[in-house]
C-alpha positions as CSV (number, residue, x, y, z in Angstrom):
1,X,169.2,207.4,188.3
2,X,166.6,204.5,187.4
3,X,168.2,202.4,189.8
4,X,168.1,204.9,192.7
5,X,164.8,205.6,191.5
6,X,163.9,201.6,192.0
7,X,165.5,201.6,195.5
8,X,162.9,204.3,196.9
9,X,159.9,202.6,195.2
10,X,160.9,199.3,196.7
11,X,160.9,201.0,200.2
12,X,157.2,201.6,199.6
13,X,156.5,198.3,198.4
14,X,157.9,196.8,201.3
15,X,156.1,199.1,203.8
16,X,158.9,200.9,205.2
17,X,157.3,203.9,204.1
18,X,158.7,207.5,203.9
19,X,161.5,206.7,206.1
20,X,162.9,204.1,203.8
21,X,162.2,206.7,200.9
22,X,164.5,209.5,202.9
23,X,167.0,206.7,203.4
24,X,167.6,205.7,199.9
25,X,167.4,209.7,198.6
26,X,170.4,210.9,201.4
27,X,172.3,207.4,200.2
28,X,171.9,208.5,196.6
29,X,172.5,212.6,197.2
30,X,175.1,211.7,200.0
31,X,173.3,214.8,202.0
32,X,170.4,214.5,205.2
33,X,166.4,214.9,204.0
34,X,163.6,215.6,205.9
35,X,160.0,216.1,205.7
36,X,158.6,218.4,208.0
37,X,155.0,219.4,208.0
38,X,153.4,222.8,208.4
39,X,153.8,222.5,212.6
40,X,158.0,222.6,211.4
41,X,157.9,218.5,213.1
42,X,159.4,216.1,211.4
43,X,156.8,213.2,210.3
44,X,159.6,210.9,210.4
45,X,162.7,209.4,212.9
46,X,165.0,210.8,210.2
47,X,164.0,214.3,210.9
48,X,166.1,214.3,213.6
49,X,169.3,213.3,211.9
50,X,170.0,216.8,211.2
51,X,169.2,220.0,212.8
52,X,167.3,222.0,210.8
53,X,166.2,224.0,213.0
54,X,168.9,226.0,212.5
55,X,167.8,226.3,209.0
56,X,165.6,229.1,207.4
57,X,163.5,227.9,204.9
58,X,164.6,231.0,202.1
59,X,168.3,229.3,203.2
60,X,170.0,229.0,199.7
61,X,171.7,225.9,200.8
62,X,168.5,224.0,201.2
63,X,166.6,222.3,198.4
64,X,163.2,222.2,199.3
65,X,159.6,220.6,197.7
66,X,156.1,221.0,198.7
67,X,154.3,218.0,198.9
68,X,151.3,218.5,196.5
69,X,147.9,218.5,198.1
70,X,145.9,217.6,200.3
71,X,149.1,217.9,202.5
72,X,149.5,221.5,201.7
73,X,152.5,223.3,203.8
74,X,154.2,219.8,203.7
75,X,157.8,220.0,202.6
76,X,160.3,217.9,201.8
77,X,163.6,219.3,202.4
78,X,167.3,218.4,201.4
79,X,171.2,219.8,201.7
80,X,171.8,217.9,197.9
81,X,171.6,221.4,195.0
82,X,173.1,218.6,192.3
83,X,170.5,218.5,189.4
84,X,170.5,214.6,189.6
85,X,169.5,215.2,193.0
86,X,166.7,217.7,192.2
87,X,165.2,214.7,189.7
88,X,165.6,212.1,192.6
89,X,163.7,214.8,195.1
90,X,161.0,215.0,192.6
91,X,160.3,211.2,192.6
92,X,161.0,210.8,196.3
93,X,158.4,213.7,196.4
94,X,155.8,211.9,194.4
95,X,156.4,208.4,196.2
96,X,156.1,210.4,200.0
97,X,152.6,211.9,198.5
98,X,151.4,209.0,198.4
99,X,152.6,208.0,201.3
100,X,151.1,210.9,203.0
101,X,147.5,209.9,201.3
102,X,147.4,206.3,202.3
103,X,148.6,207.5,205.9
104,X,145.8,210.0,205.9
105,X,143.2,207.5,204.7
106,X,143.7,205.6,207.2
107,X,144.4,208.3,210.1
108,X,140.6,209.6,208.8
109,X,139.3,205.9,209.3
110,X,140.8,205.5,213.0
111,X,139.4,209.5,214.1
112,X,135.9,208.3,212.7
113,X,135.9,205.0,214.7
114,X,137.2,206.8,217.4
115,X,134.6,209.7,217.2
116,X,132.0,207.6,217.2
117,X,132.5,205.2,220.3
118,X,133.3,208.5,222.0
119,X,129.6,210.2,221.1
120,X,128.6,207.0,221.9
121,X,130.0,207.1,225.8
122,X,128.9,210.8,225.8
123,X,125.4,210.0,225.1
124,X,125.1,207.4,227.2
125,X,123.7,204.9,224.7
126,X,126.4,201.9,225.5
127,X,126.6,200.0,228.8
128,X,129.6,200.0,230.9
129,X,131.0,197.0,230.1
130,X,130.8,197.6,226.6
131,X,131.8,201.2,226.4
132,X,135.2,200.0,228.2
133,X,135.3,197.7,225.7
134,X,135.2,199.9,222.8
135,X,137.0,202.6,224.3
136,X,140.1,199.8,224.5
137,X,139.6,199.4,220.8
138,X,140.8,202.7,220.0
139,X,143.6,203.0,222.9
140,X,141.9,204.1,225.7
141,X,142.3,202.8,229.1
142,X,139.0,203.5,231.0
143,X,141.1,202.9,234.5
144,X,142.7,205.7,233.9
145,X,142.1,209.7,234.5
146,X,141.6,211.2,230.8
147,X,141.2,215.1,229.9
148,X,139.3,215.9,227.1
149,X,140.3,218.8,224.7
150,X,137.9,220.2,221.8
151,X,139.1,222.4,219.0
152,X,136.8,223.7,216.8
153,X,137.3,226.8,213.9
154,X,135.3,228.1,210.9
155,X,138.9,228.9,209.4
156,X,140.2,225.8,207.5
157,X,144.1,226.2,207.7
158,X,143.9,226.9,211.5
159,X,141.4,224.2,212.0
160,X,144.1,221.8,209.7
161,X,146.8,222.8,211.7
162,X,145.0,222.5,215.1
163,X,144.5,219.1,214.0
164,X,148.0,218.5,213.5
165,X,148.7,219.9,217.2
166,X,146.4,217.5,218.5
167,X,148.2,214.5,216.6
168,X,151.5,215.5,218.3
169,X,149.9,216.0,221.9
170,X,146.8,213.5,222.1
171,X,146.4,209.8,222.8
172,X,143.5,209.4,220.8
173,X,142.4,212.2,218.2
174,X,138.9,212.1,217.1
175,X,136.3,214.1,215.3
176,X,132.8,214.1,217.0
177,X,130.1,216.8,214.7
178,X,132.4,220.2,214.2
179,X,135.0,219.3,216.8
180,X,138.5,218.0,216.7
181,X,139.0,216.1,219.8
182,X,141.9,214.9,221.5
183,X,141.7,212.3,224.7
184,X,145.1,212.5,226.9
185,X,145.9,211.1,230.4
186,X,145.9,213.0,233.1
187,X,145.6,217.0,233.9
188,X,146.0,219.8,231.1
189,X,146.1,223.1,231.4
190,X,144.4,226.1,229.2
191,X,148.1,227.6,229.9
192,X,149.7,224.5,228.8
193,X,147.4,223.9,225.4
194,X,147.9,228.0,224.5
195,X,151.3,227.3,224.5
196,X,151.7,224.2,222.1
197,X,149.4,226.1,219.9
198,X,151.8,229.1,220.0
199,X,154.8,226.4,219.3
200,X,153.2,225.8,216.2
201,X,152.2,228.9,214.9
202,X,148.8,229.2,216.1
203,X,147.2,232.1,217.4
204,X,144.2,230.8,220.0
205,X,141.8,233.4,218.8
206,X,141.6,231.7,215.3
207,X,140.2,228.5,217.2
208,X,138.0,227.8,220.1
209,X,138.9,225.6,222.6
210,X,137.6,223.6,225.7
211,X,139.5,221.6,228.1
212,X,137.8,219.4,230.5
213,X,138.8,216.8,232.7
214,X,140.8,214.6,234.0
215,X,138.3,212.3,235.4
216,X,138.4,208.3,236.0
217,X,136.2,206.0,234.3
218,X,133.6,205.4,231.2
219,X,131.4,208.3,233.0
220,X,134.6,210.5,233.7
221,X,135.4,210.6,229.7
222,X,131.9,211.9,229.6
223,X,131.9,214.5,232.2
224,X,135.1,215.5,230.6
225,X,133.8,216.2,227.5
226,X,130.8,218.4,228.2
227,X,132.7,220.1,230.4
228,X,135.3,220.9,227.4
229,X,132.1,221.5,225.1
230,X,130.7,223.9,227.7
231,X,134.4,225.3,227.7
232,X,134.7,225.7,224.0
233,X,130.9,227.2,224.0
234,X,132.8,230.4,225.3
235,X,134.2,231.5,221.7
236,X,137.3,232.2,220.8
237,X,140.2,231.7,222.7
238,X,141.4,228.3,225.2
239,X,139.5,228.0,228.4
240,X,139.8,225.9,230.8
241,X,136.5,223.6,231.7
242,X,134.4,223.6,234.5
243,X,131.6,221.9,235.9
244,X,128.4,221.6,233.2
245,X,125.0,222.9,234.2
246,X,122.3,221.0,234.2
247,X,120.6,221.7,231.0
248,X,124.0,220.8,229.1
249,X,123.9,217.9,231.0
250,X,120.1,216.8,230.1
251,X,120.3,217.5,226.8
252,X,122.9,215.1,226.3
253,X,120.8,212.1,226.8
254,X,119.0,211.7,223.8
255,X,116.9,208.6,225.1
256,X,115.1,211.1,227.5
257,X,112.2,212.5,225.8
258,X,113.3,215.9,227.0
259,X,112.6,218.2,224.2
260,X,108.7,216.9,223.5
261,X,108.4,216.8,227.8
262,X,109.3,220.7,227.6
263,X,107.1,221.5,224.1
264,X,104.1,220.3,226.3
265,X,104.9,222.5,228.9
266,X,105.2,225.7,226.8
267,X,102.9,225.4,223.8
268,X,99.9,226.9,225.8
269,X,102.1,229.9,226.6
270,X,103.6,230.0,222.9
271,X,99.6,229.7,221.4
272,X,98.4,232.3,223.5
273,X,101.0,234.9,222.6
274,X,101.0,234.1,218.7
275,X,96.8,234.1,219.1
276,X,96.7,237.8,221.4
277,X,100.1,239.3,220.6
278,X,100.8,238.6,223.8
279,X,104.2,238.2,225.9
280,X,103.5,235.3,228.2
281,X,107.0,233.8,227.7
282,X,108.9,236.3,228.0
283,X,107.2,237.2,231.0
284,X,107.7,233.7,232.5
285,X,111.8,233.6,231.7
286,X,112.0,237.0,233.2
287,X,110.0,236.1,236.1
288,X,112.1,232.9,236.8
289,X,115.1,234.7,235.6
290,X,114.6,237.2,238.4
291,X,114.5,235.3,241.3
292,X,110.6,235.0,240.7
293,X,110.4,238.5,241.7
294,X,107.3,240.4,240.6
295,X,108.8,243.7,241.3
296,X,112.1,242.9,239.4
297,X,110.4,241.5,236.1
298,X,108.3,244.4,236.2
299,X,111.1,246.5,236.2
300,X,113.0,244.9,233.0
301,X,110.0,244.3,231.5
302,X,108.7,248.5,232.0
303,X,105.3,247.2,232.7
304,X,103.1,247.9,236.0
305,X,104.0,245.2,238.6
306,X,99.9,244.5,238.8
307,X,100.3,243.7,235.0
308,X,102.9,240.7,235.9
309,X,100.8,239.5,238.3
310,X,98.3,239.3,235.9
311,X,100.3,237.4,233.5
312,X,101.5,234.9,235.8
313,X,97.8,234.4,236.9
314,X,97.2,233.7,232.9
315,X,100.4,231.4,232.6
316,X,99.3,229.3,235.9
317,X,95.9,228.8,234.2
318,X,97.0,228.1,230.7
319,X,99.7,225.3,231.7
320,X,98.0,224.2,235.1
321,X,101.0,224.7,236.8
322,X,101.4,227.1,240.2
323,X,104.5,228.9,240.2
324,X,104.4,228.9,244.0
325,X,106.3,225.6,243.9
326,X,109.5,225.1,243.6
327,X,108.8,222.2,241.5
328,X,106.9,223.7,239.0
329,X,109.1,226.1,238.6
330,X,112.3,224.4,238.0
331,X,110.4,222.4,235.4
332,X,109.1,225.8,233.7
333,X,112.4,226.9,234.1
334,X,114.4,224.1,232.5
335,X,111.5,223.3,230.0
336,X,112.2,227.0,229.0
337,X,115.7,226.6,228.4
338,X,115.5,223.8,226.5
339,X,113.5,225.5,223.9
340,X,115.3,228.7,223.8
């Protein structure tokens, strides 16, 4: 037993991991192991060596172990029922969990690099050469057409598992704020994601999901992304990206002084209201909202369409702006967006 023991700790030592482990614990219980984790895929070649599928997991004839936390739903699995080969699973158990805990270490390391130099390209703040540079680092060709794919729940188990899906599906997986996010070549599909979610176990209204992409290029990863943010903005469910407007699109370059450019633009309005209880604001969204029609603002609004006009005369005055160009109001427009 101690030397069998020995055999399995050696395989870690000498960084053959928990496949050497599950060698040495089928050569010592003369029956196949696995360890499957909680998508059922085998986190290791000799999970294929037998076909468990085939297998329940309440089937008497398996000998199964959880893997402690954090790798909850992790099991290591065996055909041996000896109870020499229940105190060898223990040990090969304790040896794989740490195993698992070095592997995630360093899987959380990678997604944080990665997340980074991919906020990085979507906020603009590298230059091209050195974007593609970076994005090399972490296995991404920027000749190549990527899709983006965000994932992103307040429930912890589906958001743990979700990950997991990503990991068996993505190029690069990455965590960028509260999303997972998974870089992959070429086209996917909502249809497509929905169902390697359903082959795991996953129901798509316990995460929400945003696929964007492909496009070429540094700037193509970028368009893919907000276009999978602007996807995965929709709530629950997976929904395929399109185009972002462009107020998603602005507000993702931080070095543009956006936010102060559109305070300036509004305070006069948002001062005169708190000062006279007034409803300058809201009468300007409406307005611009409408089509800038009087008549219609008036109408959602149940005020007298001489009372708008009024208003508008006010919010002309108080930011120096005329609403009867197009100019002006595409800035009072977007200025009011960005503040909503």
């Amino acid at each position: 037993m101690s030397e069998h023991q020995r055999r399995m700790l050696d395989e870690v030592v000498a960084g053959r991991g928990i496949a050497g482990v599950l060698t040495r614990l089928s050569e010592a219980t003369g029956a196949p192991t696995a360890v499957l984790d909680l998508t059922g895929t085998g986190l290791d070649p000799w999970a294929d060596s037998y076909d468990w599928s085939t297998h329940q997991l309440h089937d008497q004839r398996l000998r199964m172990t959880t893997i402690d936390p954090p790798h909850a739903g992790t099991l290591l699995l065996s055909m041996a029922r000896s109870d020499a080969a229940a105190e060898l699973q223990e040990h090969a158990a304790q040896l794989i969990h740490v195993e698992l805990g070095r592997t995630a270490a360093f899987q959380a390391g990678r997604r944080e690099l990665a997340g980074q130099i991919i906020e990085d390209v979507v906020r603009d703040a590298l230059s091209g050469s050195e974007a593609s540079r970076k994005l090399v680092t972490i296995g991404i060709d920027p000749g190549d057409s990527h899709s983006v794919l965000l994932v992103r729940s307040d429930d912890e188990a589906a958001s743990r598992a979700a990950q997991l899906t990503l990991s068996r599906t993505a190029e690069v997986v990455a965590g960028v704020g509260a999303y997972g996010v998974g870089v992959m070549r070429g086209p996917q599909s909502a249809a497509e994601w929905a169902g390697s979610l359903a082959r795991y176990g996953l129901d798509g209204q316990d995460l929400a999901v945003g696929i964007g992409g492909p496009y070429p290029g540094v700037q193509g990863l970028r368009w893919a992304f907000l276009e999978a943010q602007e996807a995965a903005a929709h709530g629950s469910g997976v929904h395929q990206g399109r185009l972002p407007n462009m107020v998603r699109l602005l507000m993702s370059m931080p070095d543009l002084p956006l936010r102060e450019v559109a305070h300036k633009a509004m305070q006069p309005l948002v001062d005169f209201d708190a000062l006279h209880t007034g409803d300058l604001v809201r009468t300007l969204t409406t307005f611009l909202d409408s089509g800038c029609s009087p008549q219609q603002t008036a109408r959602e609004l149940f005020v007298h369409r001489n009372t708008v006009r009024y208003r508008l005369e006010q919010i002309e005055r108080l930011t120096g702006l005329s609403l009867a160009s197009t100019e002006n109001r595409v800035h009072l427009w977007l200025a009011s967006q960005l503040l909503a």
